[in-house]
N, C-alpha and C positions, 0 to 999 in steps of 0.2 A: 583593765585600763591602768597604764603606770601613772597614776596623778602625780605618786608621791615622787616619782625621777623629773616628774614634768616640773613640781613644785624647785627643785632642785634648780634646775634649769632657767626660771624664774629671776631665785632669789640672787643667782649669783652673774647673771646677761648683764646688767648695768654696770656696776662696778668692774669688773671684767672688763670691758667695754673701755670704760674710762680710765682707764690703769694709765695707759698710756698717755695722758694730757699731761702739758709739760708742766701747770700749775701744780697739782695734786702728786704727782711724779709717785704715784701709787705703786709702778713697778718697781721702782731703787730701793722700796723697802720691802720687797719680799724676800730679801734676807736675813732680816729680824724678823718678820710676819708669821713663816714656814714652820721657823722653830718655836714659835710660841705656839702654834696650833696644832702643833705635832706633840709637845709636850701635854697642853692641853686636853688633846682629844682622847692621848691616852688613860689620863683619869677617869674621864666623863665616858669611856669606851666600858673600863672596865665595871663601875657603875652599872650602867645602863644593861651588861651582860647577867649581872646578879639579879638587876629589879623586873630582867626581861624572864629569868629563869624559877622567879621566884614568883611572878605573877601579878607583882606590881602595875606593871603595864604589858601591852604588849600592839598586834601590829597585825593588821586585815589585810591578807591577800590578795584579795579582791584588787586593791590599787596599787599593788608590788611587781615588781619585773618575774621575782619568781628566784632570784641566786641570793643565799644567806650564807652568814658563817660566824662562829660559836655564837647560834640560838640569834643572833640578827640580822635583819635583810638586808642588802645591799645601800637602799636607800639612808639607811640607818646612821651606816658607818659616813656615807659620803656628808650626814646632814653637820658632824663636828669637822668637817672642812667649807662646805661651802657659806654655809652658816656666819662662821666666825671671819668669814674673807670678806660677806659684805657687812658685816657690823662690824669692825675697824677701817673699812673704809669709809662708815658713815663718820667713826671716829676723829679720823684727818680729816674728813670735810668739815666737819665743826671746828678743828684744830684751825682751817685753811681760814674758814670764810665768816667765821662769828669771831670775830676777835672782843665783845662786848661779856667781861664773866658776870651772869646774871644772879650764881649761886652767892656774890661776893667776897669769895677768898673762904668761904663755911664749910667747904666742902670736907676737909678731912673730919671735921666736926659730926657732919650729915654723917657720915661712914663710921664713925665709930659708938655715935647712937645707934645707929642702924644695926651694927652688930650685936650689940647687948640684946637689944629688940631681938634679934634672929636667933642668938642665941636662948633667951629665954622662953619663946615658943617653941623651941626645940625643944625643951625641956618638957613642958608640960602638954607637949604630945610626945612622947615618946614611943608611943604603943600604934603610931601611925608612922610609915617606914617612909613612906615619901616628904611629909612633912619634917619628920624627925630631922632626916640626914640631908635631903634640900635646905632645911633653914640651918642646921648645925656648919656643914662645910662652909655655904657661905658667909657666916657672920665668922668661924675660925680662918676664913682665907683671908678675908678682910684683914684683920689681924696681922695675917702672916705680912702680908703683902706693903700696910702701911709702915711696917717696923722691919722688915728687911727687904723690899723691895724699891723700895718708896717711891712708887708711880708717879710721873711729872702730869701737869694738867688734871688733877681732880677734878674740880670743876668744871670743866670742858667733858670731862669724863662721864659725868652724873647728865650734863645738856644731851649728850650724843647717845646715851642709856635713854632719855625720855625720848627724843628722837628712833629711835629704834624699835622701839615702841609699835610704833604707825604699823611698820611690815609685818613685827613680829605680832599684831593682831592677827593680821590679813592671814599669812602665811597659818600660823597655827590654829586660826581658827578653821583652817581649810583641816589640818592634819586633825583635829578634834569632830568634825562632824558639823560642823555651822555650815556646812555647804553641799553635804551630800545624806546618801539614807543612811549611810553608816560612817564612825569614822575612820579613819587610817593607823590611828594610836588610839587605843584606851584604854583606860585606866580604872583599877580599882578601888572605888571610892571609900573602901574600909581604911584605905591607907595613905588617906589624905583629908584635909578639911571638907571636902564636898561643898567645896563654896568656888563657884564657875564666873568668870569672866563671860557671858554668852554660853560656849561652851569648853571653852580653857582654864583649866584649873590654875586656882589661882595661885599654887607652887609654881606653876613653868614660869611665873615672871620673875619670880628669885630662881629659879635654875637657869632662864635666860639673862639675868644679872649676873650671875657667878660664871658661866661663860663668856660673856662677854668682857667681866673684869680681869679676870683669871689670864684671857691673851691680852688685854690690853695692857695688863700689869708686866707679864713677859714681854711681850713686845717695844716697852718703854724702855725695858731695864738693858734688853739686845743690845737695842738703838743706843742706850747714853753709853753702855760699856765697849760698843762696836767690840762683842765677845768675838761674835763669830768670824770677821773680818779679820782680828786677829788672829784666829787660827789658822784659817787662811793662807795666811801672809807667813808664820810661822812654818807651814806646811814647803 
């Protein structure tokens, strides 16, 4: 059984779907969208090919189509596209329809506690490969991001990140095992806290932060510099 292509299929039917409503006008910006998730996915690609080879984690056949390529399945590669398509579209929808900032302007504030925090349990897990490098990158991309990219809407960013939240339950706790006899991903717990959400470790929620800020961060920066539009036009 493909759960894990079905789960795909899932996450990305609605947004998809709505792209086209002329409020959200979701489709005019997948030209800033594309390249931030194509940048994106290739970090998180290459990542994910070391911690798959290394035994970090890895992936039950059982719920796979059954085509891979360097050591990850199909469903894998497609999860840093469809993934990040509907979690920046949850982004403009809080962009669109909560004009109300509840964070009250704290946000870059929230983020650069936050980083120190991520950072320093980085540190003193060092000897756990998932905690390590999940909490290190994303408290240095933070960094990167606040000081040479400088993402508009923070706080709108951090609402749309709790927001996001909701699916990325539902969804990963399907791919963790919360819903079937086995799960679809897992993980070895020498190389992480062994402290579960249900049963989602509770690194995937800073791994699904760092993707999801990492395009959001590209995706703003596209958008204000209209980079690619000028090549374009250049061409």
């Amino acid at each position: 059984m493909a759960l894990y292509f079905y789960l795909h299929i899932f996450t990305i039917s609605f947004p998809l779907l709505r792209s086209f409503e002329k409020r959200i006008s979701y489709v005019s910006k997948w030209q800033y969208l594309f390249p931030a998730i194509f940048i994106t996915g290739t970090f998180f690609l290459i990542w994910d090919v070391y911690f798959t080879i290394s035994g970090i984690w890895g992936f039950n056949e059982t719920y796979l189509i059954g085509y891979s390529f360097l050591s990850l399945p199909l469903e894998e590669w497609l999860f840093f596209l469809t993934v990040p398509f509907a979690s920046v579209f949850i982004y403009e929808s809080v962009l669109l329809f909560i004009k109300k900032d509840i964070f009250g302007g704290h946000g870059k504030r929230v983020l650069w506690l936050a980083s120190i925090f991520l950072v320093l349990v980085a540190v003193i897990n060092f000897e756990k490969a998932y905690t390590f490098w999940n909490f290190l990158f994303t408290g240095v991309f933070i960094w990167i991001s606040l000081l040479l990219l400088k993402p508009n809407h923070i706080d709108r960013f951090l609402l749309a990140y709790l927001f996001h939240l909701i699916p990325f339950l539902l969804v990963n706790g399907v791919l963790t095992g919360a819903f079937t006899e086995s799960p679809i991903v897992w993980y070895n717990d020498d190389q992480n806290l062994a402290i579960r959400i249900l049963t989602i470790p509770i690194e995937d929620t800073i791994y699904a932060f760092l993707l999801l800020f990492m395009n959001v961060s590209l995706y703003e920066f596209f958008k204000r510099k209209r980079f690619f539009k000028t090549i374009f036009k250049n061409d």
